[in-house]
C-alpha positions in Angstrom: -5.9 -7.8 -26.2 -4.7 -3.9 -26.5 -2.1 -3.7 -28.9 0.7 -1.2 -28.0 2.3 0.6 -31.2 5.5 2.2 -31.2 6.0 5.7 -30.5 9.3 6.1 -32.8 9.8 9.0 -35.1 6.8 11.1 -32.9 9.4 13.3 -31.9 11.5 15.9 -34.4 13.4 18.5 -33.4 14.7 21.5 -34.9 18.2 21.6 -36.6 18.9 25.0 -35.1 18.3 24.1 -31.9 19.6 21.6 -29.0 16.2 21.0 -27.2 12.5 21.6 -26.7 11.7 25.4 -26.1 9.3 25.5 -23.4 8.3 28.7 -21.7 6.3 29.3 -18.4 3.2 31.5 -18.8 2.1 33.6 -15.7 -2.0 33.9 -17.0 -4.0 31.6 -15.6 -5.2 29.4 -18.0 -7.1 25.8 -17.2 -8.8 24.3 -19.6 -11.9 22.3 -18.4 -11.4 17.8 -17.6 -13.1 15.2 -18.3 -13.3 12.7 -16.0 -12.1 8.9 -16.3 -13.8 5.8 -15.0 -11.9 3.0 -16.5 -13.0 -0.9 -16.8 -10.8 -3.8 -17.4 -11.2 -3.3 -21.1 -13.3 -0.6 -21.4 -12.4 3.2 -21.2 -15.1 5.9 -20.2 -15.1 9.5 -20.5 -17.3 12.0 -19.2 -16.4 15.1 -20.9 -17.2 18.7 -19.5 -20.1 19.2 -21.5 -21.5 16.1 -19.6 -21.4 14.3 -22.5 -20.2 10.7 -22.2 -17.8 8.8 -23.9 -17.4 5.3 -24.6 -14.6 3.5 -25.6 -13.8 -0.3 -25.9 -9.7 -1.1 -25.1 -10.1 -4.8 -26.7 -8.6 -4.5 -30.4 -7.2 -0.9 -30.4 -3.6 0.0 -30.7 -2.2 2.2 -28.5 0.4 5.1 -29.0 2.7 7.5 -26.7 3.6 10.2 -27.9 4.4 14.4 -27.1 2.4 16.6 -29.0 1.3 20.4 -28.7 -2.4 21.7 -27.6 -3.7 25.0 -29.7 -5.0 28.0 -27.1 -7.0 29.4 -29.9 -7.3 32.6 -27.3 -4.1 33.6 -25.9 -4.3 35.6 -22.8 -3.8 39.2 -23.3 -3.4 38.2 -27.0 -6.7 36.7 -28.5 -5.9 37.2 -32.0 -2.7 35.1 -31.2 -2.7 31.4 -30.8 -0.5 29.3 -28.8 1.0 26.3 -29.1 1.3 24.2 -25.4 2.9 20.9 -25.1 0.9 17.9 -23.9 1.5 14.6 -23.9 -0.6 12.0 -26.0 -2.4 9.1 -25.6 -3.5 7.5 -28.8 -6.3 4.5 -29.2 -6.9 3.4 -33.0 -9.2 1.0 -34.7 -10.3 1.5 -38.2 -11.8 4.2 -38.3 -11.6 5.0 -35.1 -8.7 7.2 -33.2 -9.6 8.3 -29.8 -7.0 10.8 -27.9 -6.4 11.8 -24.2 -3.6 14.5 -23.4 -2.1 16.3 -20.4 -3.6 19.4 -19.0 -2.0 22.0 -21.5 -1.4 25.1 -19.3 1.9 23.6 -17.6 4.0 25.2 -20.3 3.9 26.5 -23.8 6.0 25.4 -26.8 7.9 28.3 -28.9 6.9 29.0 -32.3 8.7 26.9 -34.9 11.2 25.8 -32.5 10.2 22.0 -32.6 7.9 19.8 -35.2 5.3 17.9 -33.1 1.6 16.5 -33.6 -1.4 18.8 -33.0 -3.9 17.4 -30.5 -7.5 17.1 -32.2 -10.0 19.9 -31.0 -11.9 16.8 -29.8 -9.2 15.3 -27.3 -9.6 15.0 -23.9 -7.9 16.6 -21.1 -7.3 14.8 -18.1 -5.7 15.4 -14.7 -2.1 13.9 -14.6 -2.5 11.3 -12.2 -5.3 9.9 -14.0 -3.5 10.1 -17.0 -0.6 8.4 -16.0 -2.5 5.9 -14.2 -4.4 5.4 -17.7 -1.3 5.1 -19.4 0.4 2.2 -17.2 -2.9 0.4 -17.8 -3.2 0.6 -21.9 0.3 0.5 -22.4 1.0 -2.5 -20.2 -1.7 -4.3 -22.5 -4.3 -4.3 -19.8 -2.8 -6.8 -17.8 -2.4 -6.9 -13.7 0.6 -9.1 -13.9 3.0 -6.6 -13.8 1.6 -4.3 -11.4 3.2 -3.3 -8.3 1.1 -2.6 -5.2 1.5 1.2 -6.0 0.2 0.8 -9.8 -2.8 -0.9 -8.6 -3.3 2.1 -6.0 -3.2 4.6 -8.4 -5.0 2.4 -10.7 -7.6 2.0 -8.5 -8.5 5.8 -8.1 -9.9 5.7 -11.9 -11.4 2.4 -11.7 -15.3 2.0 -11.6 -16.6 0.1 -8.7 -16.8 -3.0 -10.0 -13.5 -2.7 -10.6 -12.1 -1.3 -8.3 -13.1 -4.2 -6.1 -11.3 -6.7 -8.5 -8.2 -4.7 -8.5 -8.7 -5.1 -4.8 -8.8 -8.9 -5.1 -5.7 -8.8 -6.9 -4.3 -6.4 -4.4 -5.0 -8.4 -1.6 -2.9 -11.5 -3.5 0.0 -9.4 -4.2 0.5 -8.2 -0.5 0.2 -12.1 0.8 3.0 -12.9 -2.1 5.3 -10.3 -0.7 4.5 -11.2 3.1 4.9 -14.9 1.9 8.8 -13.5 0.2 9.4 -12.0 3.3 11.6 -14.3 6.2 9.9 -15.4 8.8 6.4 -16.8 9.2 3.5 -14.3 9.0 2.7 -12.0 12.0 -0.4 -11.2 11.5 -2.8 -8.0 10.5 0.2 -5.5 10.7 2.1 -7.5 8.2 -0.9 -7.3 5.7 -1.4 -3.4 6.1 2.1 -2.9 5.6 1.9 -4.8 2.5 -1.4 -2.5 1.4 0.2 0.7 2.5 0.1 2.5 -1.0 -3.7 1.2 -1.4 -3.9 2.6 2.2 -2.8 6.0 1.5 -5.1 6.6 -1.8 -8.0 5.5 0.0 -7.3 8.6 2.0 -8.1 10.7 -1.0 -9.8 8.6 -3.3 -13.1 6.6 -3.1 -12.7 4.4 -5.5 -9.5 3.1 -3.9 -11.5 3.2 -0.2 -13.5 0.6 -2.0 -10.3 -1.1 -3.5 -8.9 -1.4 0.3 -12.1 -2.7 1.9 -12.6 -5.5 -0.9 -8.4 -6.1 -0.1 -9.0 -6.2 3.6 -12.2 -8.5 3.0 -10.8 -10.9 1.2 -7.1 -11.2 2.7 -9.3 -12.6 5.9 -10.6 -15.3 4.1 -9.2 -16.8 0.8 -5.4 -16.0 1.9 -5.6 -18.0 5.3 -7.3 -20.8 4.4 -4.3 -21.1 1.7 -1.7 -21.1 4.4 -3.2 -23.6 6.3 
């Protein structure tokens, strides 16, 4: 079980002012990813170092919360640190506290306008659709029940093989559910692919979610029949 915390009080803002200050900055500046493969309970990281990170979901607690990212070398201003907004996600165990934030370089916070958490030196960056795709996972306690066809699309593109083809087991359910909710008896293959469509259309772009779609297609032609008959 992943227990989700609550995110309350993570956010302060300044008496002075009426909102977060966040400002656009022209130099290119990317930090480097690390790449998620994610398991049913089990998170991996492989950071841009190539180092590889390991981290079990059963038993930790999970947190959402904004936060700011330190540029320790601003461009055109190296002596001058900046402070970039990211968003958090936080998984703790005794002792453990693992963190995952946004890429930093969409926009920078202004100095002492709003109180927020610093982001360790040691979090990782991810892309945003992995990181929101990681979020929906943790934060829904790990759980496919309440996944719509397009969470499990986007979840898919993370997942590792293995399970990627169980989220395309469950995918396959789901779309014979909604054809099943739909009036009218079923019509067949086009039905099926119009129930998959999401999955369709991240397989486009995503291996991981290719394999999703073919374990879907594979076992809609079996299981799912013999059950309407």
């Amino acid at each position: 079980m992943i227990y989700v915390g609550s995110a309350g009080r993570t956010l302060r803002y300044d008496p002075n002012m009426g909102r977060t200050a966040l400002y656009r900055d022209p130099a290119p500046f990317r930090p480097a990813r690390a790449e998620v493969q994610l398991e049913s309970d089990v998170l991996l990281l492989t950071m841009p170092d190539g180092k590889q990170r390991r981290h079990a979901l059963d038993g930790h607690a999970v947190n959402l919360l904004d936060g700011f990212f330190v540029e320790r070398a601003a461009p055109g201003n190296p002596s001058r640190p900046e402070r970039r907004f990211v968003r958090m996600l936080i998984l703790e165990r005794d002792p453990e506290r693992h963190v995952i934030i946004t890429p930093p370089e969409h926009g920078a916070v202004a100095p002492n306008v709003v109180r927020l958490p610093e982001s360790p030196d040691d979090a990782a960056i991810v892309d945003d659709l992995a990181w929101d795709a990681l979020v929906d996972w943790t934060m829904g306690g790990g759980r496919f029940a309440a996944c719509s066809m397009a969470d499990l699309a986007r979840l898919a593109t993370i997942a590792t093989p293995r399970f990627a083809a169980q989220i395309g087991q469950i995918a396959a359910q789901r779309a014979f559910e909604l054809i099943w909710a739909a009036r009218g008896p079923l019509r067949g293959a086009d039905d099926l692919e119009s129930a998959l469509l999401p999955l369709v259309f991240a397989a486009r772009h995503s291996p991981r979610a290719a394999d999703a779609l073919r374990a879907a297609r594979a076992h809609a032609g079996t299981t799912p029949r013999r059950r309407l008959a």
